[in-house]
C-alpha positions, 0 to 999 in steps of 0.5 A: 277617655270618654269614648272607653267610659262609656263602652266598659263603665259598669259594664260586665267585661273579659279580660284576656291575660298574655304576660306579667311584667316586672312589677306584677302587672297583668298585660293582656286585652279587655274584651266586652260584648265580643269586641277587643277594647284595643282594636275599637280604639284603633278602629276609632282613631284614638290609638295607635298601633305599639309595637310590642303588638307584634307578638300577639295574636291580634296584632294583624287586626290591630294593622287592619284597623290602623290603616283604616283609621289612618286613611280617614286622617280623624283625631290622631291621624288629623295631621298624618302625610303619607311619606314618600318612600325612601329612595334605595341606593344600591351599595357595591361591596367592594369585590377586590381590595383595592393596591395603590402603594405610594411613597411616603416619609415616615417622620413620627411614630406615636406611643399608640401605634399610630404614626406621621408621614409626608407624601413623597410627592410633595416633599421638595415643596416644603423644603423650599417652603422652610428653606425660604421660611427661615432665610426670611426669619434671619433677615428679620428675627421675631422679638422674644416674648412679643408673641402671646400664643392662644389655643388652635394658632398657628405658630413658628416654634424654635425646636432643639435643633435651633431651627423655627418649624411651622407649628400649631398650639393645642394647649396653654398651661402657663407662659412657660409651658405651651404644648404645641403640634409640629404640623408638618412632622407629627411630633409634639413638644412643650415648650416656653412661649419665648421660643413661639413667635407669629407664622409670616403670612406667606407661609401659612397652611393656605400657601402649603397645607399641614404635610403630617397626616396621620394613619394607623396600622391596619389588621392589627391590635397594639397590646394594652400591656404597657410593656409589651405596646412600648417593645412594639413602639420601640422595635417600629421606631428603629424600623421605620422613622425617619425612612421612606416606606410604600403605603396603601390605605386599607379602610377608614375607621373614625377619622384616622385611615388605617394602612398598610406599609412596606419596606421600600427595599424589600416590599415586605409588610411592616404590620405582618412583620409584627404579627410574624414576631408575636409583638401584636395580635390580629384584628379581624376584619369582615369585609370580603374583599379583605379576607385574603389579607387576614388569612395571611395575617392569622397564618402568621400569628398561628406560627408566632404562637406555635413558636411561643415568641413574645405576647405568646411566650405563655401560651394562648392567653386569650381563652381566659384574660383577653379583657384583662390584656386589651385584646379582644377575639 
């Protein structure tokens, strides 16, 4: 402040206009005796460089000066240490999709779309795990009501079926109304704290961890009308709950990896099925390495269109309501 005092106070001075921003206000430099009020400033170590500077004409003295200043470490480079530069790390895209269907077991389709499976593989390590799980709880049957169940426990819970499956509680409305998640089969219920008892130790997740993983179709948009995502869910639970499927994970978006799956018998693509039918939309993918599977999947939706089958059957909604409908192009 007192540095500029006494460069431009009382003192006759040109001022240089560039813009004008929103409220009226000039934006421009302020010279006097031929010097930019702005440069000696930054010359001096009293200023630094903004970045809006970029766009004037002065802006490769303004850096002149700023490095100037900064290597003399004064006033507001006292405290400034160079950094190191920053290691680059050279990312490979990936040039080839990558297959490696393996079999699983569908056990859940959820009303978004997303759906629970088992690995294959591990499958006859929780039947026993339940096998012997259940002959232990016969042989000593927890006492009604004496297990007071607590958000994020894990938990047996007595299903409709008569049978205690492993259990996790997510959330406490009342005594009578307990919602808990069936760890190793995806599904979820609410359920009377009665029908809840304590998960012997023996047969916690650190004995055999939770066998539901959770994944989403990939490629594909579920439609945000209500009636036509409930006629995907339906025709997606008669297909495949409760059946042995092929998947392969395509990529990971959030936390929930999106796949595609195929029928064990046929091979065929479950997703593409769908788009074949005109129950769903294409999500576009950019990566390169997905390319030739997108092409494939708009061909498909091409021919869903043509043929005016379901979300189709008016024709080419998206030029004017995608928004209104959920999709987005």
């Amino acid at each position: 402040m007192l540095f500029t005092k006494e460069l431009v106070l009382q003192r006759e001075v040109e001022v240089e206009v560039e813009s004008m921003d929103k409220a009226g206000n000039f934006i421009g430099w302020l010279h006097i005796d031929g010097v930019n009020l702005s440069v000696a400033l930054v010359e001096h170590a009293l200023s630094k460089v903004h970045f809006t500077a970029e766009r004037s004409s002065y802006y490769k003295t303004l850096q002149s000066a700023e490095e100037s200043a900064r290597q003399k470490k004064e006033k507001v480079w006292a405290n400034y240490e160079e950094q190191p530069p920053e290691e680059v790390v050279q990312v490979t895209e990936e040039k080839e999709r990558i297959v490696n269907y393996k079999p699983v077991y569908v056990t859940e389709i959820t009303d978004d779309l997303h759906f629970y499976v088992q690995d294959v593989e591990t499958g006859t390590q929780l039947e026993k795990l339940m096998e012997t799980m259940r002959s232990e709880i016969a042989s000593h049957p927890p006492v009604e009501g004496s297990y007071s169940p607590r958000r994020g426990d894990y938990c047996i819970s007595k299903f409709a079926d008569g049978e205690w499956y492993r259990a996790r509680v997510e959330k406490m409305e009342s005594p009578t109304k307990v919602h808990v998640f069936y760890i190793d089969y995806g599904n979820r219920e609410t359920v009377p704290s009665t029908r809840l008892a304590a998960l012997p130790p023996a047969f916690n997740i650190r004995t055999l961890s939770a066998q539901a993983t959770e994944y989403a179709f990939a490629y594909i948009q579920v439609p945000q009308d209500e009636d036509s995502r409930a006629d995907v869910v339906d025709s997606v639970v008669r297909d495949i709950q409760n059946t042995q499927c092929l998947l392969n994970v395509e990529y990971t978006l959030g936390s929930c990896p999106s796949v595609t799956l195929q029928f064990s018998d046929s091979k065929d693509d479950v997703g593409l099925g769908l788009v074949k039918e005109g129950m769903v939309m294409v999500d576009v993918r950019k990566e390169k390495h997905l390319q030739k599977m997108i092409t494939e999947y708009l061909n498909a939706q091409e021919s869903a269109k043509t043929a005016r089958l379901n979300i189709w059957r008016y024709g080419d909604f998206r030029a004017d309501d995608a928004d209104e409908f959920g999709y987005r192009r």
